[in-house]
C-alpha positions in Angstrom: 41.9 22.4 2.7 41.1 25.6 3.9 42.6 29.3 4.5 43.4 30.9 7.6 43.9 34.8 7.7 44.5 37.0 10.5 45.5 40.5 11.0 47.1 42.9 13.3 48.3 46.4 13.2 47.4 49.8 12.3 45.0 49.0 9.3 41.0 48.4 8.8 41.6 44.6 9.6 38.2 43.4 8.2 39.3 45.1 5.0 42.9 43.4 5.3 41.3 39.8 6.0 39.4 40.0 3.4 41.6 41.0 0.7 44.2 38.2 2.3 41.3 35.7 1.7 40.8 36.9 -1.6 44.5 35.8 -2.5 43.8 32.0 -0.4 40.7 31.6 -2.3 42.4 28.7 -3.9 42.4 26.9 -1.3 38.5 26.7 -0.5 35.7 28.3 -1.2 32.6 26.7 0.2 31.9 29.2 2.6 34.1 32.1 4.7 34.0 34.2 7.5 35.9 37.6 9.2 36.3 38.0 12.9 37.0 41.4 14.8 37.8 42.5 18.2 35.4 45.8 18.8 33.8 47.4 21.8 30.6 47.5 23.1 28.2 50.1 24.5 30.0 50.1 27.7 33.2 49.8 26.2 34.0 46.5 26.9 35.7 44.5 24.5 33.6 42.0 22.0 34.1 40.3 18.9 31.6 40.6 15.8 31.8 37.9 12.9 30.2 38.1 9.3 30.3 34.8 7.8 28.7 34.0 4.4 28.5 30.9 2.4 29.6 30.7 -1.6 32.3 32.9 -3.0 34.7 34.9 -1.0 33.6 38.6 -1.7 34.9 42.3 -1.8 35.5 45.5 0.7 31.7 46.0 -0.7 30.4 42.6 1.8 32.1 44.8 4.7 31.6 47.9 4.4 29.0 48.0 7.1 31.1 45.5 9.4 33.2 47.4 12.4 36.7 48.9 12.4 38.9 47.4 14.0 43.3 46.6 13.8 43.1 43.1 15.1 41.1 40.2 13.9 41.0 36.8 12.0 39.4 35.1 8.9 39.1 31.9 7.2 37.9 30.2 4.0 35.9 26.9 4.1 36.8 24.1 1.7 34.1 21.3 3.9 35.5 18.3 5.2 33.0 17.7 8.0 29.5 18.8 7.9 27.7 20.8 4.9 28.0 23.7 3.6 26.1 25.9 5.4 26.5 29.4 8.0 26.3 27.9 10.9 29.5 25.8 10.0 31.4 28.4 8.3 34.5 29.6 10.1 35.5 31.6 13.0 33.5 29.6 15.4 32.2 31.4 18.7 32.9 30.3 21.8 29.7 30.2 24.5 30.6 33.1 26.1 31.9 35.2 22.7 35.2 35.9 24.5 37.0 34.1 21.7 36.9 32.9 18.6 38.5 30.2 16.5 39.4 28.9 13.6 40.8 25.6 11.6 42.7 24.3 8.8 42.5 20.4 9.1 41.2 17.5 10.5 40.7 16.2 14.4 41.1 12.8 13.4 39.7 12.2 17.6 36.8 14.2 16.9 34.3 11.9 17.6 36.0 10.2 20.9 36.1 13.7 21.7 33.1 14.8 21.0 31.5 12.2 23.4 33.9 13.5 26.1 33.2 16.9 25.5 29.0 16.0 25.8 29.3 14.0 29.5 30.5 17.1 30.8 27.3 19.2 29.6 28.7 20.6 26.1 26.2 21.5 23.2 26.8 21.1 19.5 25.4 23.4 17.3 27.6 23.1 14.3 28.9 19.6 12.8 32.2 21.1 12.3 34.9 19.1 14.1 36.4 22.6 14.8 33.4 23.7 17.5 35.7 20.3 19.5 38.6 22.4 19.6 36.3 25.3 20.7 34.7 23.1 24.1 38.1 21.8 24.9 39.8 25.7 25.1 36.6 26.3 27.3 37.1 23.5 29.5 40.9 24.1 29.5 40.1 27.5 30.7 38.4 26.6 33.9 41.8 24.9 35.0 43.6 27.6 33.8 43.0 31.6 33.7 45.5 31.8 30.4 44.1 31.8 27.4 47.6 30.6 25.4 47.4 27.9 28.0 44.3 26.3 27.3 45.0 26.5 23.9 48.2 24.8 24.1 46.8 22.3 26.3 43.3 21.8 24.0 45.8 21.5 21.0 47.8 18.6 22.1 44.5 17.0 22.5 44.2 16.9 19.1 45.0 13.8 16.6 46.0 14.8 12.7 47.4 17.7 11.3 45.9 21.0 12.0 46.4 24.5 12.4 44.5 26.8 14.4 44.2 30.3 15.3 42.1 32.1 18.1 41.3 35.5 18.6 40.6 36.6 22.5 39.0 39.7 23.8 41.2 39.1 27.0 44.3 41.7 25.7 42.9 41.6 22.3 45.3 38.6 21.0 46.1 35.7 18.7 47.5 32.6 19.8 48.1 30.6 16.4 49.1 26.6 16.6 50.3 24.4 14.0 50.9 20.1 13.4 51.2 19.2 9.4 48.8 22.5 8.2 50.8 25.2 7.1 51.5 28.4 8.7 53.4 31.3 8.3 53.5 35.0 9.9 53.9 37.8 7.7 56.0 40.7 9.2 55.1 44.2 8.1 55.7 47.3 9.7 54.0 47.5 12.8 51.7 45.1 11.3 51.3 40.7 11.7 49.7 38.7 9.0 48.7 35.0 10.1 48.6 33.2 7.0 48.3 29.6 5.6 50.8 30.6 3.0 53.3 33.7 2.1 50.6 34.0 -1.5 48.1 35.9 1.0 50.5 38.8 2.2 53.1 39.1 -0.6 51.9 42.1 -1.7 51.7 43.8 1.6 55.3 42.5 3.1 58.2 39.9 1.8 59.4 39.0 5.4 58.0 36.0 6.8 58.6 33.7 9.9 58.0 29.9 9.0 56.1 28.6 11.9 57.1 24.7 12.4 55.3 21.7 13.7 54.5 21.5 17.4 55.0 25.6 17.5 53.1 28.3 18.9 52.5 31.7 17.7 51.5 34.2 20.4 50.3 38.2 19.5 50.0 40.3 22.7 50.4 44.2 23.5 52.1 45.0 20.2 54.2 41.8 20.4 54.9 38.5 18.9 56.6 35.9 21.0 57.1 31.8 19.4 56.9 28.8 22.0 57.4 24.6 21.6 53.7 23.5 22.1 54.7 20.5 24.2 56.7 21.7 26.9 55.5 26.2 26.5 59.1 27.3 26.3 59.7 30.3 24.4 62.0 29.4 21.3 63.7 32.1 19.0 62.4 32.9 15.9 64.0 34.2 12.1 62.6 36.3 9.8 63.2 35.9 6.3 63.0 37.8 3.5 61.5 36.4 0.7 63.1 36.5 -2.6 59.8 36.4 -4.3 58.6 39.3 -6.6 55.3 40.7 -4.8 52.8 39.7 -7.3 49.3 41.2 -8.1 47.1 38.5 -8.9 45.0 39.5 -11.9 43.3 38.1 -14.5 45.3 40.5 -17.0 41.8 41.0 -19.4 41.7 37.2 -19.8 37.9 35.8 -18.8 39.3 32.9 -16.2 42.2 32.1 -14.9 42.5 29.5 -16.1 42.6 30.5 -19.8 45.2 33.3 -18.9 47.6 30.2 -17.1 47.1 27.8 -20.1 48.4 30.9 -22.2 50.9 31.9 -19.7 53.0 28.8 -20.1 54.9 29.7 -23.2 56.5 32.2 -20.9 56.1 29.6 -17.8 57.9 26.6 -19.6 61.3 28.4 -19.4 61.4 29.8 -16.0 61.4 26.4 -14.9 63.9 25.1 -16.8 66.4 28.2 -16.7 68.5 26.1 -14.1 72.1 26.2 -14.5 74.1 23.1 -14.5 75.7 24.3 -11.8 72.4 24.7 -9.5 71.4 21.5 -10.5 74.8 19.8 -9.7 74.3 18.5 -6.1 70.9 16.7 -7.4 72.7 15.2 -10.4 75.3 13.9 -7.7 72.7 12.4 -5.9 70.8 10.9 -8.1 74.2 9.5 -9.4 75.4 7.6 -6.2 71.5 6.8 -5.4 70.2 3.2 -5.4 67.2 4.1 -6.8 65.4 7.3 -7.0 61.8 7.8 -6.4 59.3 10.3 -7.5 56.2 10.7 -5.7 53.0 13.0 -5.9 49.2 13.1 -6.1 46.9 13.9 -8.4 48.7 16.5 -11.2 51.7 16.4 -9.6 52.1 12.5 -9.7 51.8 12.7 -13.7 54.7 15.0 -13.8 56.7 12.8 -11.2 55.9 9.6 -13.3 56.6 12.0 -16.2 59.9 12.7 -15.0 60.6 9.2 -13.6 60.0 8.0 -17.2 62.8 11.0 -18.5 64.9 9.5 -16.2 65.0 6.4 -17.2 64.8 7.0 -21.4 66.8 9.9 -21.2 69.5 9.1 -18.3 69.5 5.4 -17.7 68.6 5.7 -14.0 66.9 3.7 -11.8 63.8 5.4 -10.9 60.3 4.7 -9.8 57.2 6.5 -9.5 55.3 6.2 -6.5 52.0 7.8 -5.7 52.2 10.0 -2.2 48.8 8.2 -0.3 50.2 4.7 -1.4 53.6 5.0 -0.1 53.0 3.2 3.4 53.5 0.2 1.4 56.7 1.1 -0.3 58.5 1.9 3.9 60.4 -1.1 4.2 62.0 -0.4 0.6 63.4 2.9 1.7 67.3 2.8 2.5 69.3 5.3 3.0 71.3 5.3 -0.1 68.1 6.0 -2.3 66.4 9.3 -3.1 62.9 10.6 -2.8 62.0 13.8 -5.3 59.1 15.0 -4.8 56.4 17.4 -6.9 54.1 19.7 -5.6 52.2 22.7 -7.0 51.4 24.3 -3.4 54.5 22.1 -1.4 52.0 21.3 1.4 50.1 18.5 0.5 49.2 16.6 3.2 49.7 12.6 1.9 53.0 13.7 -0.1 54.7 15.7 3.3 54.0 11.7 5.2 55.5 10.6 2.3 58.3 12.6 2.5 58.3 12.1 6.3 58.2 8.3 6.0 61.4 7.9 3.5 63.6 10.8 5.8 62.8 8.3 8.2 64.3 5.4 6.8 67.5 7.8 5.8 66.8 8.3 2.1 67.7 11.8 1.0 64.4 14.3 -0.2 64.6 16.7 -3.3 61.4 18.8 -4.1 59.9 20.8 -7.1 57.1 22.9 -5.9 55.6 26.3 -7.2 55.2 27.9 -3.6 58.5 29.2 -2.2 58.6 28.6 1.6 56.0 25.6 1.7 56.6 22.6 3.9 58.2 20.2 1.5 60.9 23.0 0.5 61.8 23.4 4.0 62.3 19.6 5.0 64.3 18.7 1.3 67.9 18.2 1.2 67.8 19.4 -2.6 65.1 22.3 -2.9 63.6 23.5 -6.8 60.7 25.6 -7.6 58.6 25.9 -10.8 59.2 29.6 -10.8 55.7 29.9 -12.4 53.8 32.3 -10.3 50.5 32.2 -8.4 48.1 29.7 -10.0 44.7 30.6 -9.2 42.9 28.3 -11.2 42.2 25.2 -9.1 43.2 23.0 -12.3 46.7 22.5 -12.3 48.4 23.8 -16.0 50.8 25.9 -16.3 52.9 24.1 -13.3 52.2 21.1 -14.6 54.3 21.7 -18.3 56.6 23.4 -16.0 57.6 20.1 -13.7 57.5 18.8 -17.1 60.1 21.1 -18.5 62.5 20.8 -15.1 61.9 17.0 -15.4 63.9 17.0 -18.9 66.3 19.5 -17.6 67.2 17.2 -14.9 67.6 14.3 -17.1 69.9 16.0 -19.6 72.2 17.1 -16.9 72.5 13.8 -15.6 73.8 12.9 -19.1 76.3 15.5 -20.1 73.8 17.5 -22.3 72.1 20.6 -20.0 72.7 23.2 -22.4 71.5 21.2 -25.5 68.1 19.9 -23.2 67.6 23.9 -22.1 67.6 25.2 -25.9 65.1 22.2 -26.8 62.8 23.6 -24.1 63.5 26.6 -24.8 62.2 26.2 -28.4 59.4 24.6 -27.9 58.2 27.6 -25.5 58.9 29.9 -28.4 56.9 28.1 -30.8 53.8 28.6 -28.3 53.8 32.0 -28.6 52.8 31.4 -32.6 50.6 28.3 -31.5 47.8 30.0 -29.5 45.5 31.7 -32.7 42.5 32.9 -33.0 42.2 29.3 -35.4 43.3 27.2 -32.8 40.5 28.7 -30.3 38.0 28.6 -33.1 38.4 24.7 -34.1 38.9 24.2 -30.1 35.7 25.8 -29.6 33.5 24.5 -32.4 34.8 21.2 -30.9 33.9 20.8 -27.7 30.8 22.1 -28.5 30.1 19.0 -30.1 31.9 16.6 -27.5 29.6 18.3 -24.6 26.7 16.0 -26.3 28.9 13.1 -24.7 28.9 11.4 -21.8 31.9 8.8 -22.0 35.5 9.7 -23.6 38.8 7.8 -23.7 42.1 9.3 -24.4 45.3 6.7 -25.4 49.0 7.5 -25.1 52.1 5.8 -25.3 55.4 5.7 -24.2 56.3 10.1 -23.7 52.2 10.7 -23.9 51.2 7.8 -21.9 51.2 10.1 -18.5 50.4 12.8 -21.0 46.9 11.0 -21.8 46.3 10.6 -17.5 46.8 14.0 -17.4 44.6 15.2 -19.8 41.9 12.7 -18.6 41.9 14.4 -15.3 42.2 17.8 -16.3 38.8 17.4 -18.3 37.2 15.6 -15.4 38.3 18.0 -12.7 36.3 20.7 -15.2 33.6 19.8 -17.1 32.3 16.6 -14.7 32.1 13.7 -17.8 33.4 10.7 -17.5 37.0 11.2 -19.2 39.6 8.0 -18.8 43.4 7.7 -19.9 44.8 4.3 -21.2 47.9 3.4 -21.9 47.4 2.5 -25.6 48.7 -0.8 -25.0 46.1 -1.9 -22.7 43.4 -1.6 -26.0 42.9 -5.5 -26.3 43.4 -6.1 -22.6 40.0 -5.4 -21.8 39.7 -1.2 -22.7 38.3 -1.7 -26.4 35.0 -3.0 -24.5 34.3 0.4 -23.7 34.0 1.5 -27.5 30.7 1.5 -29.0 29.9 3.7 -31.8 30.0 7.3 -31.8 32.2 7.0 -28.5 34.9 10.0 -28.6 38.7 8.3 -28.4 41.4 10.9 -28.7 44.7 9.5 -30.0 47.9 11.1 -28.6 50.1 10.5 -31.9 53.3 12.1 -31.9 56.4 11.9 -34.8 58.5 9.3 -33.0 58.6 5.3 -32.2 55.4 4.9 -31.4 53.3 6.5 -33.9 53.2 3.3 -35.7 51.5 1.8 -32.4 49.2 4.4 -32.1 48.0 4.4 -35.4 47.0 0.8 -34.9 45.2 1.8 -32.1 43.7 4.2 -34.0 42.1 1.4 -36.4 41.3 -0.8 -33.9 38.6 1.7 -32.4 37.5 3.3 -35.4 36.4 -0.8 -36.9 34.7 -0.4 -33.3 32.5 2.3 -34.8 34.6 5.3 -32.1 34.4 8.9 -32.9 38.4 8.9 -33.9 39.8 12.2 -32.4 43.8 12.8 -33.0 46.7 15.3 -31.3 50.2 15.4 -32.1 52.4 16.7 -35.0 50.6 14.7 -38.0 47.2 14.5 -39.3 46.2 10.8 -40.6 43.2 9.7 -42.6 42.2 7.5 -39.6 41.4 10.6 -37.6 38.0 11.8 -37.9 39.4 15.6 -36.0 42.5 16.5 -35.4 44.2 19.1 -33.3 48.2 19.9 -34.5 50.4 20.3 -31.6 54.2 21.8 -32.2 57.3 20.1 -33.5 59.1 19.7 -30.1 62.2 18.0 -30.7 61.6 14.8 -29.7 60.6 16.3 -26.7 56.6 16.4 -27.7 55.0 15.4 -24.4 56.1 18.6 -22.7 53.5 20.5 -25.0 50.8 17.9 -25.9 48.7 18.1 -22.7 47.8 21.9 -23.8 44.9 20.9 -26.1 43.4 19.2 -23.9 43.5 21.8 -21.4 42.1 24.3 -23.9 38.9 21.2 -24.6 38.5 21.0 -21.0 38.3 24.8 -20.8 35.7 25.1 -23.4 33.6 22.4 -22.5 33.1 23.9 -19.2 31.8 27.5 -20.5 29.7 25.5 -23.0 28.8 23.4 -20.3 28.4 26.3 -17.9 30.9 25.5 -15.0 33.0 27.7 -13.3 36.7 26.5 -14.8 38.8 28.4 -12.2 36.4 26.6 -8.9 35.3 23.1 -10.4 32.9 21.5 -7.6 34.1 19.9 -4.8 37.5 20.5 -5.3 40.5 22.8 -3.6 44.2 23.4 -4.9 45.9 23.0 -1.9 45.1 19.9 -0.6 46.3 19.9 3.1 44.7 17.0 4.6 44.3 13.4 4.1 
């Protein structure tokens, strides 16, 4: 999971890297690195690279680095070896003639690395990416062209990667992708070489999607696309992207995350502005389907399990949620008259594209939600959405989490006759956000998780609509404040769960006004004789709770607004706690390998 950035054209390309990175930082942040084409003494062509570990910085950590107007970056989320500068990204080769860089995994490395050291190769990094390096060098002393080698190295390679090198020979970029994403950014005499369209927006909105098994080439002023297998030139589009360019800016909120938990009452109906019409080929499908699937990982499989369950309360259908890295065991289930939707924040998740990949094998149809216009899964779905909810920054899923949510619910009241009467539903309960988030609400969140940082162990129960709702807000206080946090359905209490209560343990009850409240507040008295720290969320207070945090009246619709307390705990915790809520510890947003 990790951020590739080059540059060329009649800019300061260190500065242009480095402000792309900035806008991929999302996707890693370990360690990163700038690479640029210069001249030497005798005015021979070179490359200098600045790499530094933490952080990706500002114009200020370059100012001293060489001018150049062609060159390449990348931002390190580790997946082999630590975090460290001789790992970071782009890697020299022995000579310094060229430079690479990775977004990936060589799933070969090690048969390759053994290879690679019979013929007299040295490691000096434990990056599987220094691999790719030695094979382009050995490729290169069968062949005098440099794309060559590189095609050649590449389709040595096992797992999905892109890479992109930058050669002193002509001063270009040859740029490869299988599964990682790629895209080119097309500006005015100017070529961005991106991971995704997030990292140039705001210099250009036309883009060439570079496909699997393609090569990217940048040489005297031109660009030129060839099939990595056989080195044929192919044509290429450029599209413009319909995408606002979009500052990304903290807009005088401390974190990220805090402005994109606040941003949703704006966020929630954007996604669910569909018109019946748009949504009438999908509600076709889904109609003649056999059964319809909805798959995802982490975050994103709560809203597809969220929005299986609509389905089948709301709509009556058939449907089945399956999560993305367990789906090898669901292939001989997949027929062509069944449907796959499929959520995603970035669209280029690595286990739900060989999801995807596996069911459009067997003939089933794909429909996608995803937040990134452009990504991967868009591009291979018969029945493309998006969460329309801007950039989120914030590794911590929130905002597009309520908005899958909200298009979830859509969805299912189409399928049913009643769009227009599901859309003002969502519609109000986004309105009645903009009165929820007070000063009081902060305060009593606040003064709260001041008190729940003393603990070590916390369970949260849902049922029925909150049941996801109660996974969700597990994980998102995991991912932030590292406690143990776990989500039960409430049913599960005597099954074995209510062994983990012992007194003083925090269990937060997600109660809202509708057939299960009854349930819950059994469940409620069953820990609290147990001696637990009785926490409650939803609509109604009860004298069982010990605290209680209100949520809105939603409608019968509550679960699309009850995760939001919990995001708001798990964003104080942390600052009590004194984590970074927008980069939580070992984790990236886009997670693009397996």
């Amino acid at each position: 999971m990790c951020g590739i950035f080059g540059y060329v054209g009649n800019r300061n390309a260190g500065n242009m890297i480095v402000s792309g990175l900035k806008r991929l930082e999302y996707r890693g942040y370990d360690s990163w690195g700038v690479a640029v084409v210069t001249k030497d003494k005798l005015n021979s062509s070179k490359i200098d690279v600045m790499k530094k570990v933490g952080a990706i910085g500002d114009l200020e950590d370059i100012k001293d680095f060489p001018e150049s107007n062609i060159g390449v970056g990348h931002t390190r989320w580790a997946t082999h070896g630590g975090v460290n500068y001789v790992n970071a990204h782009p890697h020299y080769a022995s000579d310094k003639s060229f430079v690479l860089a990775q977004n990936g995994i060589v799933e070969n490395y090690q048969e390759l690395k053994e290879e690679l050291k019979k013929l007299g190769y040295k490691f000096e990094t434990e990056t599987d990416t220094e691999i790719i390096v030695h094979l382009i060098e050995e490729k290169l002393k069968t062949t005098q062209k440099f794309k060559e080698a590189v095609r050649l190295a590449f389709l040595e390679l096992k797992g999905r990667n892109t890479i992109i090198a930058l050669s002193t020979v002509d001063h270009r970029i040859v740029a490869v992708r299988n599964g990682s994403p790629l895209v080119v950014g097309v500006g005015d005499d100017e070529y961005f070489f991106a991971s995704d369209t997030l990292s140039f927006l705001d210099k250009t909105n036309k883009a060439i999607f570079i496909n699997d098994r393609e090569m990217i080439e940048y040489k005297e002023g031109k660009i030129k696309l060839f099939n990595v297998e056989t080195s044929e030139e192919i044509d290429f589009k450029v599209k413009t992207l319909d995408e606002k360019q979009t500052e990304i800016s903290k807009e005088g909120f401390d974190h990220y995350m805090i402005k994109e938990i606040v941003e949703q009452k704006h966020t929630i109906k954007e996604a669910s502005v569909y018109s019946e019409e748009e949504l009438k080929p999908l509600v076709d499908q889904i109609k003649k389907s056999k059964t319809v699937y909805t798959v995802g990982a982490g975050t994103a499989y709560f809203a597809a399990s969220q929005t299986a369950f609509f389905l089948r309360k709301i709509s009556g259908v058939k449907a089945v949620e399956l999560k993305a890295y367990e789906m090898d065991s669901y292939k001989n289930l997949f027929t062509k008259d069944d449907l796959v939707i499929a959520f995603s924040q970035s669209g280029e998740t690595a286990d739900t594209i060989e999801a995807l990949e596996l069911a459009k094998s067997k003939g089933a149809k794909i429909a996608s939600l995803v937040n990134m216009v452009g990504s991967t899964t868009s591009r291979m779905s018969d029945f493309s959405y998006f969460c329309r909810s801007g950039p989120e920054i914030c590794v911590a899923s929130t905002k597009a989490f309520t908005a899958k949510q909200a298009w979830g619910l859509l969805l299912a009241g189409s399928i049913v006759g009643k769009h227009s009467q599901m859309q003002k539903k969502i519609h109000s309960s986004a309105n009645k956000l903009e009165g929820y988030f007070t000063d009081e609400l902060f305060a009593q969140i606040k003064t709260l998780s001041k008190k729940l940082v003393e603990k070590e162990h916390f369970f949260v129960l849902g049922r029925g609509q909150n049941f996801n709702i109660a996974l969700e807000a597990a994980l998102k206080v995991k991912e932030i404040t590292y406690k143990h946090f776990e989500g039960f359905a409430a049913g599960e209490l005597k099954h074995g769960v209510i062994a983990l209560v012992d007194k003083g343990t925090p269990v937060f009850i997600i109660s809202s006004d509708d057939e299960d409240l009854e349930n819950m507040l059994s469940a409620s008295a069953q820990v609290k004789a147990r001696g637990a720290w009785v926490i409650g969320v939803g609509q109604s207070n009860n004298d069982l709770f010990d605290d209680f945090i209100p949520t809105i009246q939603s409608e019968g619709i509550d679960a699309l607004t009850n995760v939001i307390p919990f995001q708001l705990i798990s964003y104080f915790m942390a600052l009590e706690l004194g984590n970074d809520p927008d980069k939580p510890r070992n984790l990236a947003k886009s997670v693009t390998v397996k």
